[in-house]
Backbone bond lengths (Angstrom), bond angles and torsions (degrees), N, CA, C in turn:
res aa  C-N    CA-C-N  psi(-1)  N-CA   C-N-CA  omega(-1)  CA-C   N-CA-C  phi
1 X - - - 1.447 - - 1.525 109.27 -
2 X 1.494 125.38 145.98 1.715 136.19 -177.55 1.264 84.18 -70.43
3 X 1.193 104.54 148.61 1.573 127.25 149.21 1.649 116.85 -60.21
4 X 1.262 116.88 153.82 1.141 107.78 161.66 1.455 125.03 -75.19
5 X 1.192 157.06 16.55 1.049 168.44 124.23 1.479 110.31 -22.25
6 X 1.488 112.56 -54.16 1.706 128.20 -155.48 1.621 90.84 -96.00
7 X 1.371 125.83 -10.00 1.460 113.22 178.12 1.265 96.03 -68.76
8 X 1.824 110.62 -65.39 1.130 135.23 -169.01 1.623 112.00 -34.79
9 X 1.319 118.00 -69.58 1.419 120.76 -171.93 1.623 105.22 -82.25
10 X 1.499 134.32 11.76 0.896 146.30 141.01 1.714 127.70 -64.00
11 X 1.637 102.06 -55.31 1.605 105.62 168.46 1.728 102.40 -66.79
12 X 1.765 122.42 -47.94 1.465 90.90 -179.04 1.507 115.40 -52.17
13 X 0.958 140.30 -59.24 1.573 116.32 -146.80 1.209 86.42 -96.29
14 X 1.553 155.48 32.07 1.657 137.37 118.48 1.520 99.01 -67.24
15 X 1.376 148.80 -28.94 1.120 116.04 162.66 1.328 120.35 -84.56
16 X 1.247 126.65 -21.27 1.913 101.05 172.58 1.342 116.63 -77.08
17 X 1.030 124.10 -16.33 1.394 115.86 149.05 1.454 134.67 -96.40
18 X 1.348 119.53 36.93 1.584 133.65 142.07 1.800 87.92 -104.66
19 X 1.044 127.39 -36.43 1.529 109.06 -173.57 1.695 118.70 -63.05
20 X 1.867 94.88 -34.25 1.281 91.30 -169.98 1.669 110.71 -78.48
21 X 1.915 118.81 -24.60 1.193 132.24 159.68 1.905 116.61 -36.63
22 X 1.099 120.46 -41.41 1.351 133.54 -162.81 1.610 95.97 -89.33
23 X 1.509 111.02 -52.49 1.739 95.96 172.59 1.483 112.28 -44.72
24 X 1.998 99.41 -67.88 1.658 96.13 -172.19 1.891 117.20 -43.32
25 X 1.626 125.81 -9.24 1.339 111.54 -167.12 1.598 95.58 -100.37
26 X 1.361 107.97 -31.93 1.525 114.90 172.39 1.748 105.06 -33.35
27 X 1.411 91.07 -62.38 1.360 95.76 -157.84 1.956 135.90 -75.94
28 X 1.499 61.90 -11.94 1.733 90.31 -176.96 1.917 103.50 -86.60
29 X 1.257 123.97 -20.24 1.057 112.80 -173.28 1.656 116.94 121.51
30 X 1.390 112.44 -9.53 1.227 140.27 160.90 1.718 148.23 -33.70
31 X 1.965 100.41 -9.22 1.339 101.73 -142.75 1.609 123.13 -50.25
32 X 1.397 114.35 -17.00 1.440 103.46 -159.71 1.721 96.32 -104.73
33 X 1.198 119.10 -4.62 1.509 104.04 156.40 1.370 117.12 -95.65
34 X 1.550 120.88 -2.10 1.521 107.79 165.19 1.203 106.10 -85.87
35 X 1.301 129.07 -16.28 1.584 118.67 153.51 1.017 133.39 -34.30
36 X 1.056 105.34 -50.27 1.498 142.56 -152.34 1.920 89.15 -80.26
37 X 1.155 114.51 -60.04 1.425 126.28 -161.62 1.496 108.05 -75.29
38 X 1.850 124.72 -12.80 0.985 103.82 -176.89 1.271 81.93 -103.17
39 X 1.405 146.75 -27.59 1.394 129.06 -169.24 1.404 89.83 -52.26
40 X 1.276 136.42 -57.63 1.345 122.03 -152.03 1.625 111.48 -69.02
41 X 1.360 113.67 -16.30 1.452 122.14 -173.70 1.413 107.49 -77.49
42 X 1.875 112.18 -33.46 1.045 98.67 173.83 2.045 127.22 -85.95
43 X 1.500 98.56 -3.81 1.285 127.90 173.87 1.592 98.49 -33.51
44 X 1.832 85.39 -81.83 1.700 112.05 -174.14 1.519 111.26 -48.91
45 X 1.408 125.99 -31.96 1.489 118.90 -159.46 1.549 100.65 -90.30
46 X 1.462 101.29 -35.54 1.688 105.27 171.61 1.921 101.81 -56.34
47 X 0.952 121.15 -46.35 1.566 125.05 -158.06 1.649 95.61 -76.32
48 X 1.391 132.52 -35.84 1.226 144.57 168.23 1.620 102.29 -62.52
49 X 1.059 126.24 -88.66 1.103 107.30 177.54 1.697 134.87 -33.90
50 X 1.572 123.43 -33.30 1.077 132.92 153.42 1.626 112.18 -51.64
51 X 0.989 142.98 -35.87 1.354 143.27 -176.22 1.377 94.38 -74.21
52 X 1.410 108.93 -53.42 1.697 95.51 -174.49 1.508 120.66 -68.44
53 X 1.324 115.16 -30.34 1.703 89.96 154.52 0.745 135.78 -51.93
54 X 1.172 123.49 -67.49 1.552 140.83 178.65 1.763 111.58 -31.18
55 X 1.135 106.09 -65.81 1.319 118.19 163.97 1.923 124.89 -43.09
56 X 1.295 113.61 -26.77 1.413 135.98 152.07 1.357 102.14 -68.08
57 X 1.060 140.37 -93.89 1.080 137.04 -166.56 1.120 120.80 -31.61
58 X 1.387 120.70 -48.85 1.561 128.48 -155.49 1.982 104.59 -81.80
59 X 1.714 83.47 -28.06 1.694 89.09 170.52 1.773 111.15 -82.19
60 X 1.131 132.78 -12.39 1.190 144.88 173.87 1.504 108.82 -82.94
61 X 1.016 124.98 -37.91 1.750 137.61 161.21 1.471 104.02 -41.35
62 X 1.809 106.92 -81.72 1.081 111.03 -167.31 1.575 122.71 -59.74
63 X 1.570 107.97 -28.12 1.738 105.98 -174.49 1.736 100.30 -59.73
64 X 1.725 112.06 -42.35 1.524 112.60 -165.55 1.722 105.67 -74.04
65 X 1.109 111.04 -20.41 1.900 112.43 178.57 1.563 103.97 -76.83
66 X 1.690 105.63 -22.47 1.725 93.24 -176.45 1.392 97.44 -91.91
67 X 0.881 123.12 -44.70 1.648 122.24 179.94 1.562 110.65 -32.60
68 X 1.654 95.16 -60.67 1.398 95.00 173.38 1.738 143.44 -67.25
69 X 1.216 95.48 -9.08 1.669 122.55 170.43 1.451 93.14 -91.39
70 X 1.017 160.33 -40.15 1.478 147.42 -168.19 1.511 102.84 -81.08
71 X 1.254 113.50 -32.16 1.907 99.24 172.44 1.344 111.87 -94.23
């Protein structure tokens, strides 16, 4: 199984490239699918950032369970 790390820096650059997708539709004449493309950009970055808590935490778990196994 990936670490959570590789989700994380996985959802960032799936969102800069839905971000950079939504400029090119902006610009092209596009507006309601660059809507569309940053909601989803902000989808992924919300879900990225959720990994990185989680991933904090779970490393904050384990440092205090070893601590407590060493005394």
């Amino acid at each position: 199984m990936l670490s959570n790390k590789v989700y994380v820096i996985a959802g960032g650059v799936i969102t800069v490239l839905f971000v950079v997708l939504a400029m090119a539709e902006f610009s092209t004449g596009y507006p309601e699918d660059g809507l569309q493309d940053l909601f989803y950009a902000a989808l992924s970055a919300g879900a990225g950032v959720l990994l990185y808590v989680l991933d904090r935490r779970q490393r904050e778990r384990r440092a205090a369970a070893t601590q407590r196994d060493a005394r």
